[in-house]
N, CA, C and O atoms as a Tinker XYZ file with bonds, in Angstrom:
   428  protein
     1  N    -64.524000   17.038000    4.365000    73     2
     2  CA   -63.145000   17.376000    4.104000    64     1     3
     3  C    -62.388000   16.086000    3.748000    63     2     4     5
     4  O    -62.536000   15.065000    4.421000    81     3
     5  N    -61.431000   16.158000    2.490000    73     3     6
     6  CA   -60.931000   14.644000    2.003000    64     5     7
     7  C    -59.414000   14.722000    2.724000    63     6     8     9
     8  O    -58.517000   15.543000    2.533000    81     7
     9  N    -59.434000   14.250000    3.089000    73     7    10
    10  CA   -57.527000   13.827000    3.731000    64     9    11
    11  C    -56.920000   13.367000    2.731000    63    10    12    13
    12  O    -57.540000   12.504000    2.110000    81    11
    13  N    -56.020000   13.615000    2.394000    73    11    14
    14  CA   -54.822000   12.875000    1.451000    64    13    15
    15  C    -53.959000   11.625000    2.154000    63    14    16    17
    16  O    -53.715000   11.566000    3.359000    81    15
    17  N    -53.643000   10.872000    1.393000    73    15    18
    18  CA   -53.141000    9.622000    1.958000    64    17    19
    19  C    -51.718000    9.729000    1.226000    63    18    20    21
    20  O    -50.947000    8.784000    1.391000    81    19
    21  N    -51.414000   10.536000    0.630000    73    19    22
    22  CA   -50.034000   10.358000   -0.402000    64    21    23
    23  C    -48.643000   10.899000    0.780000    63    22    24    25
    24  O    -47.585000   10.271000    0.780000    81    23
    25  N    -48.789000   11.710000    1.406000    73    23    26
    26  CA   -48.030000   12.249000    2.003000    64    25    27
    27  C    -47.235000   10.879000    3.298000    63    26    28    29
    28  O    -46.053000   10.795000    3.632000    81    27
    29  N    -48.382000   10.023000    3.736000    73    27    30
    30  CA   -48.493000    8.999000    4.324000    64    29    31
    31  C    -47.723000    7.459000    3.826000    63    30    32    33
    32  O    -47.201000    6.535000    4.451000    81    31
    33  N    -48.017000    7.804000    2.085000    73    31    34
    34  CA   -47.876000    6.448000    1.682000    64    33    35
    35  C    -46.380000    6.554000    1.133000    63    34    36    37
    36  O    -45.544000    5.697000    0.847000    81    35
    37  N    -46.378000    8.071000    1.097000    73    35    38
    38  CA   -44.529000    8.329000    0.818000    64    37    39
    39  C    -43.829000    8.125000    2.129000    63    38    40    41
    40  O    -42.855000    7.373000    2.113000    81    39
    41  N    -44.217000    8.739000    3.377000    73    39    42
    42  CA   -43.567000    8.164000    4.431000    64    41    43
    43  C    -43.088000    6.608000    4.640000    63    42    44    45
    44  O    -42.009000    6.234000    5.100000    81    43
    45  N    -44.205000    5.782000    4.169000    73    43    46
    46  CA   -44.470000    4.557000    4.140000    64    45    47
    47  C    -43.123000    3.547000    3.461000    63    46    48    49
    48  O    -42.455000    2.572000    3.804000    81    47
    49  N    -43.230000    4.403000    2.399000    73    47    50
    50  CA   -42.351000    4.194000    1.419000    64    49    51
    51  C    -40.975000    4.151000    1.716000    63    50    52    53
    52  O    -40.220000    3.204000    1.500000    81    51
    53  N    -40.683000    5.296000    2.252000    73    51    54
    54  CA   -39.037000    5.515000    2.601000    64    53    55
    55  C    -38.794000    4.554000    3.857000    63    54    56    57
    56  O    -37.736000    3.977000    4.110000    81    55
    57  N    -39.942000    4.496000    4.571000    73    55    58
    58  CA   -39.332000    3.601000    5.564000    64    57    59
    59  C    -38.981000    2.023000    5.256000    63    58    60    61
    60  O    -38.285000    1.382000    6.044000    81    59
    61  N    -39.410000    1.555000    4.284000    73    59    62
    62  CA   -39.175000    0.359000    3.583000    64    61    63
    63  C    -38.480000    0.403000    3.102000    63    62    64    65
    64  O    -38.000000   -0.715000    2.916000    81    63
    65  N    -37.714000    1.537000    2.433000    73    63    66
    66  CA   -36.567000    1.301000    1.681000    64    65    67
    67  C    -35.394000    1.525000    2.355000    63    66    68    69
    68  O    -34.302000    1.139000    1.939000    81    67
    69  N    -35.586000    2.206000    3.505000    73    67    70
    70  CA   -34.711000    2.572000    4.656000    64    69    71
    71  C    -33.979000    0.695000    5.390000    63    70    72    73
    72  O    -32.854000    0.211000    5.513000    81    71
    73  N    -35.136000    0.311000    5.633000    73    71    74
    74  CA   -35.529000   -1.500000    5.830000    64    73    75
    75  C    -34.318000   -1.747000    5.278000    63    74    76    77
    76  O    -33.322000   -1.848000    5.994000    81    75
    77  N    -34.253000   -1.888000    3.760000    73    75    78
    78  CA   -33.634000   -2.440000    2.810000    64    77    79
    79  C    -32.370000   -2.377000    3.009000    63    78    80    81
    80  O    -31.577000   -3.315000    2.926000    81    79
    81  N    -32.063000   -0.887000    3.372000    73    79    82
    82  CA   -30.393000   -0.138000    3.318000    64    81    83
    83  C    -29.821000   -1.093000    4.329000    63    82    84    85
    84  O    -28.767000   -1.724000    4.245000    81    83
    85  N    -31.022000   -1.082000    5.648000    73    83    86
    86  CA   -30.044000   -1.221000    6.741000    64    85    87
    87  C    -28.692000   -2.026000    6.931000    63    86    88    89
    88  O    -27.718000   -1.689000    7.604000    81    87
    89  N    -28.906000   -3.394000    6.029000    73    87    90
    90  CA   -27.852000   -4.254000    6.063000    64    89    91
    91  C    -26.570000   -3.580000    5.181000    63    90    92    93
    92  O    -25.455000   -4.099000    5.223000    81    91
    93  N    -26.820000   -2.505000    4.470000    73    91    94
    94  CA   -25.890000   -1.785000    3.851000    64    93    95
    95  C    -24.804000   -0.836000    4.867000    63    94    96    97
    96  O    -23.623000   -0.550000    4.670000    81    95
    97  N    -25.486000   -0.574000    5.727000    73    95    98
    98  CA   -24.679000   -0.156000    6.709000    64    97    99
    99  C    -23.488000   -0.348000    7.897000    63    98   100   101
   100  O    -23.024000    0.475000    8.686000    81    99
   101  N    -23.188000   -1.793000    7.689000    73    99   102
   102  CA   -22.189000   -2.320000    8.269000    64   101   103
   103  C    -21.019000   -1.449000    8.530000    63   102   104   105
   104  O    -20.655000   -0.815000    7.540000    81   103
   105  N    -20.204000   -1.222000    9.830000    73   103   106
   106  CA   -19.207000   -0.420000    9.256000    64   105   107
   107  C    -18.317000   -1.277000    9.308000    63   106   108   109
   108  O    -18.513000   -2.393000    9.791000    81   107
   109  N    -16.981000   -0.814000    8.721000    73   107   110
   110  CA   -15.653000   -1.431000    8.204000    64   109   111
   111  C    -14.687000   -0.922000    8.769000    63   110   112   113
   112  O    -14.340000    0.038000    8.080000    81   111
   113  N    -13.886000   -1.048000    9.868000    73   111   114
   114  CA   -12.595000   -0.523000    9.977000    64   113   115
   115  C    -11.482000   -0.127000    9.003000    63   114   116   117
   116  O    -12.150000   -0.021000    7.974000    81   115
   117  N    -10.611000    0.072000    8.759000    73   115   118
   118  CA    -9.434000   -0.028000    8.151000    64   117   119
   119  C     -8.043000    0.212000    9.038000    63   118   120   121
   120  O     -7.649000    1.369000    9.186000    81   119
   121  N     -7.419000   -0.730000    9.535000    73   119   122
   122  CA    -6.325000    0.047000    9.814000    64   121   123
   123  C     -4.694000   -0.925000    9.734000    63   122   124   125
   124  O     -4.728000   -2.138000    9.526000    81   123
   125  N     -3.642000   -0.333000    9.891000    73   123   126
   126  CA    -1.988000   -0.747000    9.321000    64   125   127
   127  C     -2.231000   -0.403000    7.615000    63   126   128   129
   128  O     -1.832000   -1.113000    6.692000    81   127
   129  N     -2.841000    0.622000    7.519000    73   127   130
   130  CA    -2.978000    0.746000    5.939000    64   129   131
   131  C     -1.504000    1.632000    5.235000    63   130   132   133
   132  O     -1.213000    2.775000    5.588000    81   131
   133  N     -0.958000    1.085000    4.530000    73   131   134
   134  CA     0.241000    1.590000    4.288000    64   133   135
   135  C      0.241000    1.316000    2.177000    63   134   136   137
   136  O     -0.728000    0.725000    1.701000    81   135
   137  N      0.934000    1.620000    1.596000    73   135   138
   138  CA     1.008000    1.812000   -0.276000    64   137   139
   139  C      2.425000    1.727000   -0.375000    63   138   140   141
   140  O      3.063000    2.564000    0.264000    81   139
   141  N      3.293000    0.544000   -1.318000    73   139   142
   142  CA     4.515000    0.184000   -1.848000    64   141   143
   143  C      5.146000    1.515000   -2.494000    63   142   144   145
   144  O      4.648000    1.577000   -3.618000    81   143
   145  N      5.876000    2.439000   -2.339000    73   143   146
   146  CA     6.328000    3.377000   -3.317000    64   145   147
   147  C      6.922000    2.231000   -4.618000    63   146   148   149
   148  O      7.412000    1.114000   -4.454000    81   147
   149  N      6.652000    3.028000   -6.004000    73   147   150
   150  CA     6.921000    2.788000   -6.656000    64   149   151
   151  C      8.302000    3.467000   -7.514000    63   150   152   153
   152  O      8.687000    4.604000   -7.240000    81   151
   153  N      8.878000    2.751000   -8.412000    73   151   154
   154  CA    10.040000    2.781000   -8.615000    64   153   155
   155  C      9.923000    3.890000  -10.117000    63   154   156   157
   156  O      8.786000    4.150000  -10.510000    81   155
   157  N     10.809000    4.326000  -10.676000    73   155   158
   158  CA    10.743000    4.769000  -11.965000    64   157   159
   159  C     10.352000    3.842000  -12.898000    63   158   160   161
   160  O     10.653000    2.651000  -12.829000    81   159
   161  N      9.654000    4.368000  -13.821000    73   159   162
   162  CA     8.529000    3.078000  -15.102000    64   161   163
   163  C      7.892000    2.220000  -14.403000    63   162   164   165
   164  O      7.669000    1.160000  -14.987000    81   163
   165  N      7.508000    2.316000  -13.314000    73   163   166
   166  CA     6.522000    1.333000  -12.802000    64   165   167
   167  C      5.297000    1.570000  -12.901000    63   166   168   169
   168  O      4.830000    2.292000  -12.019000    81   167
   169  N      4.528000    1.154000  -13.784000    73   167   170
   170  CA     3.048000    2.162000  -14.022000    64   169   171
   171  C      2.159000    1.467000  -12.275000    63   170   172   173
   172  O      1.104000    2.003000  -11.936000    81   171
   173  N      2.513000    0.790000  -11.758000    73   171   174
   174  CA     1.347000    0.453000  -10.722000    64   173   175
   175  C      2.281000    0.096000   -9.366000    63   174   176   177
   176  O      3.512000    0.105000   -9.334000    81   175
   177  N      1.277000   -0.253000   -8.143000    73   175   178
   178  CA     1.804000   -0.348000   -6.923000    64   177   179
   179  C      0.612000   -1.004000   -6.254000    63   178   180   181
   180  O     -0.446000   -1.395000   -6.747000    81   179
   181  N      1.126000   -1.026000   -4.805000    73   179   182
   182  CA    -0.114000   -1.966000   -4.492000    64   181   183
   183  C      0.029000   -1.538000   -2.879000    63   182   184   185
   184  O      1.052000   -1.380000   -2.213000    81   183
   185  N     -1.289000   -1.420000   -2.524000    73   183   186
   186  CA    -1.763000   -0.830000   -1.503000    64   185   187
   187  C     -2.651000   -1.973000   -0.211000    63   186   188   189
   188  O     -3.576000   -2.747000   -0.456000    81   187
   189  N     -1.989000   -1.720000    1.127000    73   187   190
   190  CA    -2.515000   -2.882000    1.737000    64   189   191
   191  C     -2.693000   -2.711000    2.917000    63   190   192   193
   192  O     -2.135000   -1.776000    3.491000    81   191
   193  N     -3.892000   -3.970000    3.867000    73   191   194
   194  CA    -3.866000   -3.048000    5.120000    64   193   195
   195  C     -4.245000   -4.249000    5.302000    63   194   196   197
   196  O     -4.120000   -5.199000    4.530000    81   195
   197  N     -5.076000   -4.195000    7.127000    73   195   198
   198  CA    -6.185000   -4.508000    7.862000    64   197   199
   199  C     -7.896000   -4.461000    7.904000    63   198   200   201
   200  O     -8.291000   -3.416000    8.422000    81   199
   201  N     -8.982000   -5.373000    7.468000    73   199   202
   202  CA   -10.069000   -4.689000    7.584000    64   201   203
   203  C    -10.791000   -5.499000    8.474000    63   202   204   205
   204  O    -10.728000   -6.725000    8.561000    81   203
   205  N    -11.505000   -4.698000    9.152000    73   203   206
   206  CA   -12.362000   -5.631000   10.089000    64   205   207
   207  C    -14.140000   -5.080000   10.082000    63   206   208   209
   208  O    -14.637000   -4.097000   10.632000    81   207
   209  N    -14.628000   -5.887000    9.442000    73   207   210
   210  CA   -16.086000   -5.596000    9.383000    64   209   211
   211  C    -17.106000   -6.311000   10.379000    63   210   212   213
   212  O    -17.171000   -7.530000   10.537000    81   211
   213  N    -18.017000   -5.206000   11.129000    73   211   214
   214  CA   -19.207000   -5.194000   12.574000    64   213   215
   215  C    -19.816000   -6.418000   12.103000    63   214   216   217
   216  O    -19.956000   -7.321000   12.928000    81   215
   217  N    -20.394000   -6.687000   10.322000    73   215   218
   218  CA   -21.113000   -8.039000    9.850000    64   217   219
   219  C    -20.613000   -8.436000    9.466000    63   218   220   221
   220  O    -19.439000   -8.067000    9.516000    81   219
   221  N    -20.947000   -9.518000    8.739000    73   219   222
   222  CA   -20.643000  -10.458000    7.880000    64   221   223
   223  C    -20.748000   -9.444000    6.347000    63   222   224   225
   224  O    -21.651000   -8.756000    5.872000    81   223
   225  N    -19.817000   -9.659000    6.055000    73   223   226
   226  CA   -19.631000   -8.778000    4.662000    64   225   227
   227  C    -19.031000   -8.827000    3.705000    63   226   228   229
   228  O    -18.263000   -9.789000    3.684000    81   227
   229  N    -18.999000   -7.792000    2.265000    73   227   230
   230  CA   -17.998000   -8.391000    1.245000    64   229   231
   231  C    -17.349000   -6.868000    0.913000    63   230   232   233
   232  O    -17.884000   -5.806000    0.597000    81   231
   233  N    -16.081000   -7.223000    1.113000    73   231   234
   234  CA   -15.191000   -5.861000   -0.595000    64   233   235
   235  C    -15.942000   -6.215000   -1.643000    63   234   236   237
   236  O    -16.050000   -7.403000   -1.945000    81   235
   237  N    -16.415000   -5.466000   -2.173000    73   235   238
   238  CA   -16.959000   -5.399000   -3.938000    64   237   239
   239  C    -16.588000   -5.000000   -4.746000    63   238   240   241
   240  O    -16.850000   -5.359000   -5.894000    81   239
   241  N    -15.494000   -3.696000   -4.263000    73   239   242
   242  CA   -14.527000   -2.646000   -4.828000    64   241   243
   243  C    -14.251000   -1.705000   -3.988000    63   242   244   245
   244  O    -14.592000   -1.348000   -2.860000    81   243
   245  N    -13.080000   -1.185000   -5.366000    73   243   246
   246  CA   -12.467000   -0.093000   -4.600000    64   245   247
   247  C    -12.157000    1.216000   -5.871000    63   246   248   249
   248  O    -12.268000    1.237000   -7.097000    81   247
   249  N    -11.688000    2.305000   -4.745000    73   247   250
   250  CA   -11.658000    3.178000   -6.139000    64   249   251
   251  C    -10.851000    4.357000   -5.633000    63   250   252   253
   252  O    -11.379000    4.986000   -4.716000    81   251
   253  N     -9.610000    4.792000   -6.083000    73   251   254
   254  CA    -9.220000    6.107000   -5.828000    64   253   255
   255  C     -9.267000    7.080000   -6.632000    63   254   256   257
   256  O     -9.560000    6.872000   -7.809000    81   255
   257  N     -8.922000    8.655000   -6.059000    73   255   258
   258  CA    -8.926000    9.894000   -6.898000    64   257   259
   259  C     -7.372000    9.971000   -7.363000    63   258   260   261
   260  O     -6.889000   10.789000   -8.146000    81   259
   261  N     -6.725000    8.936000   -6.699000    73   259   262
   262  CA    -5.307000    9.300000   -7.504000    64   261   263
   263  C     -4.878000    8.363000   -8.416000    63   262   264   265
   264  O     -3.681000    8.514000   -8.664000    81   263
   265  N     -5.502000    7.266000   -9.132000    73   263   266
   266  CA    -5.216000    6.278000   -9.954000    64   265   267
   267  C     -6.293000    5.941000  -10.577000    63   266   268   269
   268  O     -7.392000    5.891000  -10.026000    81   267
   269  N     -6.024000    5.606000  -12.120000    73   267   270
   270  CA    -6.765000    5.595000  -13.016000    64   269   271
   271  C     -7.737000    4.176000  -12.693000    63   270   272   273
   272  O     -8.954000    4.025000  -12.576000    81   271
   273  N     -6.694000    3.336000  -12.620000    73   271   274
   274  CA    -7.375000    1.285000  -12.232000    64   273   275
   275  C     -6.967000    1.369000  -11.030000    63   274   276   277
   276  O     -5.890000    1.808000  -10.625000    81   275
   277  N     -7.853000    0.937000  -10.440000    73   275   278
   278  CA    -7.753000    0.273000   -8.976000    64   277   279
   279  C     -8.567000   -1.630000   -8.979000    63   278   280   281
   280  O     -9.664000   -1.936000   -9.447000    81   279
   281  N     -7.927000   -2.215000   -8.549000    73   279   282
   282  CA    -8.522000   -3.750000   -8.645000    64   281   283
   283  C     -8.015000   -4.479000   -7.248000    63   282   284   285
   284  O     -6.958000   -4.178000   -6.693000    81   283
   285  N     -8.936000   -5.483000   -6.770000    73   283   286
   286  CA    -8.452000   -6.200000   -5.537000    64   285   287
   287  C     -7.641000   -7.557000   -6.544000    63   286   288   289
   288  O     -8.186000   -7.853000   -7.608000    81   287
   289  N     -6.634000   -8.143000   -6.212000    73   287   290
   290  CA    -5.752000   -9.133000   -6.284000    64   289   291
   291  C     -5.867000   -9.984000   -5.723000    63   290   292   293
   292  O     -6.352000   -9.864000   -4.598000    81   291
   293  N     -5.517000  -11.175000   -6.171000    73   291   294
   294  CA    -4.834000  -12.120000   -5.053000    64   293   295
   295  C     -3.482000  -12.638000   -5.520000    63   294   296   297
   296  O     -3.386000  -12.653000   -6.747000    81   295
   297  N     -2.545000  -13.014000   -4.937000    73   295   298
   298  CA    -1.295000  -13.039000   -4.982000    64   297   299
   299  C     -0.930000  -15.067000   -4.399000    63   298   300   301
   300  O     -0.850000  -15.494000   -3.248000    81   299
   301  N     -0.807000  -15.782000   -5.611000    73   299   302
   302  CA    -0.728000  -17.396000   -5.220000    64   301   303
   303  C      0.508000  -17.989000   -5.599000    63   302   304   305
   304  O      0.710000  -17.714000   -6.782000    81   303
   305  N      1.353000  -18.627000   -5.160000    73   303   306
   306  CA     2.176000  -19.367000   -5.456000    64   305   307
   307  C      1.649000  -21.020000   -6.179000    63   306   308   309
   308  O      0.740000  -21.702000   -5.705000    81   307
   309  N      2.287000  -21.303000   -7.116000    73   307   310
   310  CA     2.277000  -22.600000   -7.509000    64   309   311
   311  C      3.765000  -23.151000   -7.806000    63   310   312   313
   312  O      3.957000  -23.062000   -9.018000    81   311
   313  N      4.680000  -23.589000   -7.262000    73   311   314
   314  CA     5.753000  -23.808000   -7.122000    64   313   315
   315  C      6.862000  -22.839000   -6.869000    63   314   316   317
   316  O      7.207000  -22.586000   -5.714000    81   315
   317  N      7.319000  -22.398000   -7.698000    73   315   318
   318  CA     8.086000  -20.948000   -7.717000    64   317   319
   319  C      7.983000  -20.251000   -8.566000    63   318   320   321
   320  O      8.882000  -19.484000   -8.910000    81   319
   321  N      6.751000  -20.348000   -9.176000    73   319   322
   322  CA     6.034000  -19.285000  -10.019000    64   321   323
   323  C      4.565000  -18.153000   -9.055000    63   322   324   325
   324  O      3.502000  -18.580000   -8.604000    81   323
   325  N      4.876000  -17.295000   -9.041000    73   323   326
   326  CA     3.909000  -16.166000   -8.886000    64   325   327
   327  C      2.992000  -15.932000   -9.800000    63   326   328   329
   328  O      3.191000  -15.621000  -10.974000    81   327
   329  N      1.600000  -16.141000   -9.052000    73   327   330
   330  CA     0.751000  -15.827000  -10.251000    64   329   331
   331  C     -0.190000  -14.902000   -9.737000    63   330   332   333
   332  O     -0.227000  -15.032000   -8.513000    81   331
   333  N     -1.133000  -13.836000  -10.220000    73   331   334
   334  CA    -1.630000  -13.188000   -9.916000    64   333   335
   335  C     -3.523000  -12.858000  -10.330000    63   334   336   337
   336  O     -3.586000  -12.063000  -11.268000    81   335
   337  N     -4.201000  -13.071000  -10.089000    73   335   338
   338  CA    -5.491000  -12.538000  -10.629000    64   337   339
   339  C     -6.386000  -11.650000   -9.134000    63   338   340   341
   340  O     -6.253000  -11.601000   -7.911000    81   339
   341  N     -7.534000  -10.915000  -10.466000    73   339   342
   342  CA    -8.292000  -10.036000  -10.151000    64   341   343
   343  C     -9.201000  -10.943000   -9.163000    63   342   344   345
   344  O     -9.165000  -12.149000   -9.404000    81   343
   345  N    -10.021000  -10.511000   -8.066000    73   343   346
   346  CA   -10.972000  -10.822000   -7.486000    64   345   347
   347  C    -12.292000  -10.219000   -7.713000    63   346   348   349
   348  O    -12.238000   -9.045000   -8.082000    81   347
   349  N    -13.309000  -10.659000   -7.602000    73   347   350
   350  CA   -14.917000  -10.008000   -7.456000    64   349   351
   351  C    -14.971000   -9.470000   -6.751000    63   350   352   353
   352  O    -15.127000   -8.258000   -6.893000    81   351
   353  N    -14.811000  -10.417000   -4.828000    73   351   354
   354  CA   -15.406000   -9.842000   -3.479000    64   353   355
   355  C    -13.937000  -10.720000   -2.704000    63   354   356   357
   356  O    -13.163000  -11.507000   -3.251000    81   355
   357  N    -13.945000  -10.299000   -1.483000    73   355   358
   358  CA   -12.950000  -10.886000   -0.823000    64   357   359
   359  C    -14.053000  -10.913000    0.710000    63   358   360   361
   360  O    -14.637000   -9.856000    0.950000    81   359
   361  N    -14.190000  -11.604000    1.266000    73   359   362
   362  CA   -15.240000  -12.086000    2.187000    64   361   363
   363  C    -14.747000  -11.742000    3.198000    63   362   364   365
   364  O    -13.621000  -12.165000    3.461000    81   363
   365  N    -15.590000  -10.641000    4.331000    73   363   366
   366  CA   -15.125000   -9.755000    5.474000    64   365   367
   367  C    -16.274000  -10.367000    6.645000    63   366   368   369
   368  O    -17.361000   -9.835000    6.870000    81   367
   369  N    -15.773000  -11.557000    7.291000    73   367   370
   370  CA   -16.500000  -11.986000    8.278000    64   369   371
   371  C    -16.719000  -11.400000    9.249000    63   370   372   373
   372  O    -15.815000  -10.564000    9.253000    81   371
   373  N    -17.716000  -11.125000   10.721000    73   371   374
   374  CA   -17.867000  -10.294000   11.405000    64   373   375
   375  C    -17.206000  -10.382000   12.362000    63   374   376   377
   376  O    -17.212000  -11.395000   13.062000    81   375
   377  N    -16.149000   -8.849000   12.726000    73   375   378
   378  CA   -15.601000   -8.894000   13.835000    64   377   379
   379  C    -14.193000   -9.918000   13.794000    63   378   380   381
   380  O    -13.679000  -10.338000   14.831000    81   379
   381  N    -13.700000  -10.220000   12.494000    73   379   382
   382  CA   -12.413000  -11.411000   12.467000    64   381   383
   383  C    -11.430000  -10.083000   11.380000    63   382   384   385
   384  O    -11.888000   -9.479000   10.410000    81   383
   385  N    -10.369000   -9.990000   11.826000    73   383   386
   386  CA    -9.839000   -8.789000   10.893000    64   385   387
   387  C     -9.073000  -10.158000    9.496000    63   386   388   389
   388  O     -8.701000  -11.331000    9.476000    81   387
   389  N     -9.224000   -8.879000    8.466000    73   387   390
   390  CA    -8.864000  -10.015000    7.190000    64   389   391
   391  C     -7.721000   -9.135000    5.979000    63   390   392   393
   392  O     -8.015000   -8.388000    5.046000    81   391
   393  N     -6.518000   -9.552000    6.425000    73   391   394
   394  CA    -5.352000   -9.143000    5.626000    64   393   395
   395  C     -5.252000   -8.911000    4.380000    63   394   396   397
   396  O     -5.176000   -9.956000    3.733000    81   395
   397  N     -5.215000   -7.811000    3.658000    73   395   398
   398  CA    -4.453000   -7.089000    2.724000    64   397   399
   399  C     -3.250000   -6.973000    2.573000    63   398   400   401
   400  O     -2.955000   -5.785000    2.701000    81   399
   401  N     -2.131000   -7.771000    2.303000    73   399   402
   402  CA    -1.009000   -7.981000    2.145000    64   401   403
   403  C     -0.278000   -8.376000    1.025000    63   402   404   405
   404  O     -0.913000   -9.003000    0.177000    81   403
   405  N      0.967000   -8.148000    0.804000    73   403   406
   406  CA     2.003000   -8.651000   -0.164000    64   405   407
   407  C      1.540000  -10.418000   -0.521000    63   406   408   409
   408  O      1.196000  -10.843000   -1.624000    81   407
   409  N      1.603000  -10.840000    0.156000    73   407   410
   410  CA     1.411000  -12.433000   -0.401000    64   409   411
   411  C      0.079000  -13.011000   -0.340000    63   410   412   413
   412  O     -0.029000  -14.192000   -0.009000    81   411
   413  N     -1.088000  -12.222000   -0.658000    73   411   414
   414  CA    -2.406000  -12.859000   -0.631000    64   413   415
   415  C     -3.429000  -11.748000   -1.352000    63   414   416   417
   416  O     -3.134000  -11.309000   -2.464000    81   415
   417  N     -4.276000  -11.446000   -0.874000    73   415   418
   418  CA    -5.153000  -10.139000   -1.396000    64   417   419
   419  C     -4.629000   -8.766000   -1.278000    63   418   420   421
   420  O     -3.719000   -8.442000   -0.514000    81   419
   421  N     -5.248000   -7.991000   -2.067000    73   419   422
   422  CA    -4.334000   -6.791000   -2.173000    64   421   423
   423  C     -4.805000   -6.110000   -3.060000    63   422   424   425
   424  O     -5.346000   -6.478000   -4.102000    81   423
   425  N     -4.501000   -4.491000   -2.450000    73   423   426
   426  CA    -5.336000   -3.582000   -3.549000    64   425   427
   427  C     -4.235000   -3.313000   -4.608000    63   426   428
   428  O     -4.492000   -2.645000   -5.610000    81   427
């Protein structure tokens, strides 16, 4: 009688890739999460909170069902000019909560 080994080597399989996820699983708090109402003709607004992540971790993005662009910010002064650009990742160290606010990062 031949035994099959496939049924085995798929088990095998998922558990390695399971391996892989695990560091994917970090969880993330969120909380003081609150959104700027916006004014008439204002096509955008900006949304901000608290996050505190179990690892060492990164924002990579973000994405809502009620807005077309969503992008993380950062918000810098260079004299008394405001300047603004897009971010990649914003770095969520473990267990240190890391501000989403008006004058720094921001959704």
């Amino acid at each position: 009688m031949a035994v099959s080994l496939q049924p085995i080597k798929r088990g095998l399989a998922a558990i390695a890739l399971l391996g892989l996820a695990l560091p994917a699983l970090a969880q993330t708090s969120v909380s003081d999460a609150w959104v700027r109402a916006s004014v008439p003709h204002q096509p955008s607004t900006g949304a901000f909170m608290t996050l505190t992540a179990s690892t060492d971790s990164k924002l990579v993005g973000v994405a809502s069902p009620v807005a077309k662009t969503v992008q993380v910010h950062e918000m810098t002064m260079n004299g008394d000019v405001m300047g603004m650009r897009e971010v990649k990742a914003v770095e969520l160290p473990a267990g240190k909560p890391v501000s989403l606010d008006p004058n720094g990062y921001h959704v």
